[in-house]
C-alpha positions in Angstrom: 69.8 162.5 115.2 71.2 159.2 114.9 70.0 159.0 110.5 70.6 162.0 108.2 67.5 161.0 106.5 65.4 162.1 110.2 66.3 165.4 109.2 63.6 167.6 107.4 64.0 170.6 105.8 63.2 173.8 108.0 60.2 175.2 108.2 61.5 178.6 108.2 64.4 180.7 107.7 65.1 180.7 111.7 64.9 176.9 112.2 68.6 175.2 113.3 69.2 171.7 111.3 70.2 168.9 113.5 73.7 167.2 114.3 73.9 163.5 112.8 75.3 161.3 115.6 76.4 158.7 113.3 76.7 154.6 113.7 79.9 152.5 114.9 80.2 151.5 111.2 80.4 154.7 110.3 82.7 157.0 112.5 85.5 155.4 115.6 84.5 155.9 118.4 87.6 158.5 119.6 86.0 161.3 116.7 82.5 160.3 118.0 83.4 161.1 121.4 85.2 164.7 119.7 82.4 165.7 118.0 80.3 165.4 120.9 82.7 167.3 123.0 82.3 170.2 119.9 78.8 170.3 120.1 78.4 171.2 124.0 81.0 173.5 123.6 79.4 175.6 120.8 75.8 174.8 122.1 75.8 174.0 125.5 73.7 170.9 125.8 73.0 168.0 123.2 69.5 166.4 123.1 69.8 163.3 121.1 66.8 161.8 119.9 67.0 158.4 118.1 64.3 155.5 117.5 63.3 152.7 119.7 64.4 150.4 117.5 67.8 151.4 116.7 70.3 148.5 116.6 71.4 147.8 120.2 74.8 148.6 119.2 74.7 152.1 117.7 72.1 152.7 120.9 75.3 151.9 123.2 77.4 154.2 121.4 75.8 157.2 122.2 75.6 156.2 126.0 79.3 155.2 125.8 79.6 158.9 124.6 77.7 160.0 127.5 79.7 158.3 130.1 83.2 159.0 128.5 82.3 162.8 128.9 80.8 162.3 132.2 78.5 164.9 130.8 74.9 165.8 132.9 74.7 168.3 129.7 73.6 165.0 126.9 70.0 164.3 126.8 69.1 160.7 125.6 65.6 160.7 124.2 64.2 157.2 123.0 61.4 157.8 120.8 58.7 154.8 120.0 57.0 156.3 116.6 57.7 155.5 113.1 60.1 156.8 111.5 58.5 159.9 109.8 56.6 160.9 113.1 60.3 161.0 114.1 61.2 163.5 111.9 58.6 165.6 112.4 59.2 165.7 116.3 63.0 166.2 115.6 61.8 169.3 113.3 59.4 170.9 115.7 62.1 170.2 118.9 64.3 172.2 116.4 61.6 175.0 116.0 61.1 174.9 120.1 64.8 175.5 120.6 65.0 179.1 119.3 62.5 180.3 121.7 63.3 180.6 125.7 62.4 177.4 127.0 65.4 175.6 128.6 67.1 172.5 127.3 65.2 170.7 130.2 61.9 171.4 128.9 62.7 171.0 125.0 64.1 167.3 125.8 61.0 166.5 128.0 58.7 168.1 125.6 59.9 165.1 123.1 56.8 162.9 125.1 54.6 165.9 125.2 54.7 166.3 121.4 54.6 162.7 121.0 50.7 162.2 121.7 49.6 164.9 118.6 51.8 163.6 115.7 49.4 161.1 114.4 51.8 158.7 112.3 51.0 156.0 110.2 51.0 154.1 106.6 49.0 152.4 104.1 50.6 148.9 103.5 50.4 146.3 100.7 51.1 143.7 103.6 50.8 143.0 107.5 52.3 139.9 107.7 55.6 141.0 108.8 54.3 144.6 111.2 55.1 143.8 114.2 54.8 147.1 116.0 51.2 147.3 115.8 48.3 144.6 116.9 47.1 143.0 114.0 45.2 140.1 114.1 44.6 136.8 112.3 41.9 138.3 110.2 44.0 141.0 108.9 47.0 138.3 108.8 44.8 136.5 106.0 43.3 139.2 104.6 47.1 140.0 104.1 47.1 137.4 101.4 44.7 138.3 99.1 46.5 139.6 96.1 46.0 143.6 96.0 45.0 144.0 100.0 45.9 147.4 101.5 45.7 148.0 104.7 45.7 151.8 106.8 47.8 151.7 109.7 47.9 154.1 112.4 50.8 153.8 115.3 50.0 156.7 117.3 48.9 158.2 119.9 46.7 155.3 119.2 46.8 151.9 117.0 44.8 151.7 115.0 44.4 149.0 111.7 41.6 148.6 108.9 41.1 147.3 105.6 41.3 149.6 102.9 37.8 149.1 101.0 34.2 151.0 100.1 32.7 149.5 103.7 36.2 150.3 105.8 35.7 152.3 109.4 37.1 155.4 109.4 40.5 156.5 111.2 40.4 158.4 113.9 42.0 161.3 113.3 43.3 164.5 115.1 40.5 167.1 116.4 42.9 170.3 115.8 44.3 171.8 112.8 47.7 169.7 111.0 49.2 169.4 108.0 49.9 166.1 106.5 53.2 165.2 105.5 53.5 162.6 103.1 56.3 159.8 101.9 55.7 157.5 98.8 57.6 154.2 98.7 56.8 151.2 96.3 53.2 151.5 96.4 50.7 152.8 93.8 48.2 154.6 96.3 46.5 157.6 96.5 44.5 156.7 99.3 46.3 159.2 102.1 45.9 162.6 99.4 42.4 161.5 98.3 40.5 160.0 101.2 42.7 160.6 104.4 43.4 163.9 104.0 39.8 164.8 103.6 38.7 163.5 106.4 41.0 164.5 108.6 40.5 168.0 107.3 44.1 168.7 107.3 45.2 172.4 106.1 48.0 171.0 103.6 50.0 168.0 102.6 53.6 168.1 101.7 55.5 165.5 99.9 59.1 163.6 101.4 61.0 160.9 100.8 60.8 157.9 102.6 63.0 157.1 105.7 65.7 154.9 105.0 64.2 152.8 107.9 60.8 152.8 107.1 60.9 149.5 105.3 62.1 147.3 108.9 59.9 149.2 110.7 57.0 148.6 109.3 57.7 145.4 107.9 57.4 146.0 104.4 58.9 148.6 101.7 55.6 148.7 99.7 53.8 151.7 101.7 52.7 155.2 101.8 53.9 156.8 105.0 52.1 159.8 106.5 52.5 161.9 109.5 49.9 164.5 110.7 51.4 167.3 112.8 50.9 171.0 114.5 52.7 173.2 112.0 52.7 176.6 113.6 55.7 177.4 115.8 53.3 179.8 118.0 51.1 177.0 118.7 53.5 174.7 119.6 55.0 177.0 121.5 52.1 177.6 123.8 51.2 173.7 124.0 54.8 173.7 126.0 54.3 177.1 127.8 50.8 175.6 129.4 52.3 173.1 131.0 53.3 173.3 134.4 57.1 172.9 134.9 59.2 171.6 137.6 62.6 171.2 138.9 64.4 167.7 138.6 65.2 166.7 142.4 68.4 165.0 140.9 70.2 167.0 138.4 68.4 170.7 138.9 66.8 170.7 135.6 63.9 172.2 134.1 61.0 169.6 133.2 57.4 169.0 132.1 55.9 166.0 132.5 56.8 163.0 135.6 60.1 162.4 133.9 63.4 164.2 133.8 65.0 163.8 129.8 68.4 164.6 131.1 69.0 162.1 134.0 65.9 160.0 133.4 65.2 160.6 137.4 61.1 160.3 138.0 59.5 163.6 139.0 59.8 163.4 142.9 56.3 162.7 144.7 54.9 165.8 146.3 55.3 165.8 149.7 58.8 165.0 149.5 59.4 167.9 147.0 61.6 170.9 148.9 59.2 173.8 149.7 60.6 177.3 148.0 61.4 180.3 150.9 59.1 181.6 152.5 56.4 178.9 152.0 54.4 178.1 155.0 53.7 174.4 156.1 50.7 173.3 156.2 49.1 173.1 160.1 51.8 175.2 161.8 51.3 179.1 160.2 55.1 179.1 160.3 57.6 179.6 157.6 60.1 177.3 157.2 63.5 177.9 159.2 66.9 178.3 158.1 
């Protein structure tokens, strides 16, 4: 992880924690490149997951780290959710990599997961969010001393006025917990109304992400983050999807994209057919 703060406790006893790959600022480059090196040697292969919005320059440091090592062994994983949705996918890749799915398929379960974290915030302001549609009716309504506003970034936006005649969110249709981060803002909306309605099983307090603030464009919010829990059921949300091998770099995947070389998932009919595999119109296996 590319911020220390990404890192949530484990769930569990069995759960790994997470490597910090750490900013330009922060470390030379030369023990960047070391530590890198360290961590395939004891692991095998890195899968470095890190926000769409982090600075262009810390972002280049970890593919200058890929290229020094000329590694095919360092996964890349951009990530476009808020920054507690991040953590929560960090933790559950972390869950997913004690059981025996291939580094292939943890890194390209990173979009998978993606689509049933169901991130958001309640904000005092939306002036200044950027990441989400908002339009000129909730710019204004921005100004009205006391405004809050519930914001959800995915799977889909979603952006409404917190008051007694507000639309509901939209909210998951399977079982989560609701993790929960209190910045500068006096609201108990998320415990006392969200999590209601969304029927979640629990809510757990955090802090909030160091880079919540930027991203969502002010530091007077509530962050929340409603997830799968359950290692078995991620687990099986992985396992029922059909895998493939990358026509580039031979790994594992799920999904149309390979996390490791970033190669598309070749077109079918000019994927290789297995042994023994007839073609279709001749009744023939293929030759040598």
């Amino acid at each position: 992880m590319t911020s220390a703060d990404l890192v949530l406790p484990p769930t569990d006893q069995q759960t790994p924690t997470a490597a910090l790959l750490q900013a330009p600022e922060a470390q030379m480059l030369e023990p960047a490149i070391g530590d890198m090196h360290l961590l395939l040697e004891q692991h095998g292969y890195v899968i470095a997951l890190y926000p769409s919005g982090l600075r262009p320059e810390h972002e280049r440091r970890l593919h200058s780290i890929r290229s020094v090592l000329e590694s095919d062994r360092i996964a890349l994983v951009k990530v476009d959710l808020p920054p507690l949705g991040l953590a929560v996918l960090v933790r559950q890749l972390r869950q997913l990599s004690i059981c025996d799915f291939s580094p292939g398929v943890i890194a390209s379960a990173a979009r998978l997961l993606s689509h049933y974290i169901y991130a958001g915030a309640v904000l005092n302001s939306v002036a200044r969010l950027d990441r989400v549609p908002v339009s000129l009716k909730s710019h204004a309504k921005s100004w009205v001393p006391g405004s809050q506003f519930a914001v959800v970034a995915g799977p889909e936006a979603q952006l409404v006025k917190i008051g007694p005649a507000m639309e509901p969110l939209a909210g998951p249709d399977f079982a989560t917990h609701l993790l929960v981060a209190k910045g500068n803002l006096q609201s108990d909306w998320v415990q006392e109304t969200l999590a209601p309605a969304w029927k979640v099983q629990a809510t757990h307090d955090t802090t909030v992400p160091s880079d919540s603030p930027r991203w969502w464009g002010t530091g007077r919010l509530v962050e929340f983050a409603a997830h799968l829990p359950d290692l078995s059921v991620l687990y099986q949300l992985v396992a029922s999807v059909r895998r493939e091998r990358c026509h580039w770099c031979a790994m594992e995947l799920i999904g149309d994209r390979c996390a490791f070389c970033s190669a598309p998932l070749a077109a079918p009919e000019n994927r290789a057919l297995p042994a023994g595999v007839l073609h279709r119109g001749t009744g023939e296996s293929p030759g040598p």
